[in-house]
C-alpha positions as CSV (number, residue, x, y, z in Angstrom):
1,X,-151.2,-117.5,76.0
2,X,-150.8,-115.9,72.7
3,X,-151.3,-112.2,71.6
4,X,-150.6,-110.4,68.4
5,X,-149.9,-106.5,69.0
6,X,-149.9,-104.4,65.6
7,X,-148.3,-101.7,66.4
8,X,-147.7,-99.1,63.7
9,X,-145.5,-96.4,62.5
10,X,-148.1,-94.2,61.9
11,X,-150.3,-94.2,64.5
12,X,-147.0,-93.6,66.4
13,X,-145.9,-90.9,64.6
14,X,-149.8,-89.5,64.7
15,X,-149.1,-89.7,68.5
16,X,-146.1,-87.6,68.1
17,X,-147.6,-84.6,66.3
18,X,-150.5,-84.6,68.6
19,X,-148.4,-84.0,71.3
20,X,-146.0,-82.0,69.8
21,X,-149.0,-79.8,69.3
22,X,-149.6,-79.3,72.7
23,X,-145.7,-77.8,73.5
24,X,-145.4,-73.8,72.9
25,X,-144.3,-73.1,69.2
26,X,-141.2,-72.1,70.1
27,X,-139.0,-73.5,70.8
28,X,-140.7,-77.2,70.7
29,X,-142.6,-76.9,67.9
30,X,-140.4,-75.1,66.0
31,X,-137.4,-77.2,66.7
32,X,-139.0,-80.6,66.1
33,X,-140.4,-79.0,62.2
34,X,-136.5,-79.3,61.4
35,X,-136.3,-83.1,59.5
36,X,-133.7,-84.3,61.6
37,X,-135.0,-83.9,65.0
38,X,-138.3,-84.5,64.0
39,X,-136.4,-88.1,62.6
40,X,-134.4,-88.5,66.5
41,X,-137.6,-88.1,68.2
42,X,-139.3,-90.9,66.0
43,X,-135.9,-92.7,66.5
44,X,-136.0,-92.7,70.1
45,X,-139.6,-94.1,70.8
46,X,-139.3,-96.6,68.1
47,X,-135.8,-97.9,69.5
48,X,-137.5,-98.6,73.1
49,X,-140.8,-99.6,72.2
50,X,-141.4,-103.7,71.4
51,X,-141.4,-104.0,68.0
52,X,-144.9,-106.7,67.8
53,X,-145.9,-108.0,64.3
54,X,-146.2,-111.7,65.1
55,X,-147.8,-113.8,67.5
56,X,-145.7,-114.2,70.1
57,X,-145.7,-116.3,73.6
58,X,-146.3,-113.6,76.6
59,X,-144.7,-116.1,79.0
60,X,-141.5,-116.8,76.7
61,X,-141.0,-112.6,76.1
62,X,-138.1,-111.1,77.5
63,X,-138.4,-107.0,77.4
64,X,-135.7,-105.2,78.9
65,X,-137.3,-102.7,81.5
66,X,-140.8,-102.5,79.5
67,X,-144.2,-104.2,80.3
68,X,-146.6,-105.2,77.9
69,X,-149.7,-102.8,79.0
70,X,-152.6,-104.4,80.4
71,X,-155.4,-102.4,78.3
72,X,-155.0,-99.6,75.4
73,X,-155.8,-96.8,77.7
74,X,-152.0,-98.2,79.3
75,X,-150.3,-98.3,76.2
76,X,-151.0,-94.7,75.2
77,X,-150.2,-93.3,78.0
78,X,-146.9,-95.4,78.1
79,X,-146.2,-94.2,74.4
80,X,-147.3,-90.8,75.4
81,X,-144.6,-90.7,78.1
82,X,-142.2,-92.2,75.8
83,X,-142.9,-89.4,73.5
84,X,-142.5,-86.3,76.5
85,X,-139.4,-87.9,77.5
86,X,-137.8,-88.1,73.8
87,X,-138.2,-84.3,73.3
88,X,-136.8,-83.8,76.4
89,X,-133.9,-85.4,76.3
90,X,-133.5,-84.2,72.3
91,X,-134.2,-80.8,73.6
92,X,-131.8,-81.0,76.1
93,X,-128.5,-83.1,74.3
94,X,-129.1,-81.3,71.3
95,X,-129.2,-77.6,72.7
96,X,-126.9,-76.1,71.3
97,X,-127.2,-77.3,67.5
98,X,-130.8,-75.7,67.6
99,X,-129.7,-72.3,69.3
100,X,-127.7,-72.4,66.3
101,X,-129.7,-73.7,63.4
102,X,-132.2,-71.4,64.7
103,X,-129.8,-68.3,64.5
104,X,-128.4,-69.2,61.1
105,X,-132.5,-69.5,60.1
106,X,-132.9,-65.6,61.2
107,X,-131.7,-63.0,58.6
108,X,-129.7,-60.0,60.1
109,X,-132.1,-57.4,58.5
110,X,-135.5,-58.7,60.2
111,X,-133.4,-59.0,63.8
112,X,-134.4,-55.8,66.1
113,X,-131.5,-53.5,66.5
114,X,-129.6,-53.1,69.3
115,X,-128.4,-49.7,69.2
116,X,-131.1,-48.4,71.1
117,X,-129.8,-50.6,74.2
């Protein structure tokens, strides 16, 4: 049996900001507007979704630890679980450099003061 699966890079990415929308601004939102995370997180679901452009034989396919989805409604909400578990793990390896990417962001003047304890 042959299939061809066009899957592209916008729809994808479309599917990113759609759920990105759904995180609280900060610090999901806000963290994944920065160009290079926003680049990671497209990074990582690209790098373990199938890349299908071509006809291809389903029997002769060999994916490491991904099925092809049976309908669309199973695709999305593979991708869509793809896409929670990216900024997860971005979130959580790359901790640090946004606590302080966001700190240098803030200027000293607009920061509350702390002499009032």
């Amino acid at each position: 049996m042959r299939t061809v699966l066009n899957l592209t890079q916008q729809s994808v990415i479309a599917e990113i900001e759609s759920i990105l929308d759904t995180y609280p601004y900060h610090p999901y939102q806000q963290a994944f507007a920065i160009p290079e995370l926003r680049q990671d997180l497209i990074t990582y679901v690209f790098s373990r979704i199938p890349c299908l452009y071509n006809a291809i034989e389903l029997e002769k396919a060999c994916w490491l630890e991904y099925k092809l989805p049976r309908s669309p409604l199973e695709h999305q909400i593979q991708l869509q679980n793809l896409i929670h578990q990216g900024i997860y793990s971005i979130m959580q390896e790359k901790s640090d450099w946004i606590s302080r990417h966001f700190c240098e962001t803030v200027k000293p003047g607009c920061e509350p003061s702390h002499w009032f304890g």
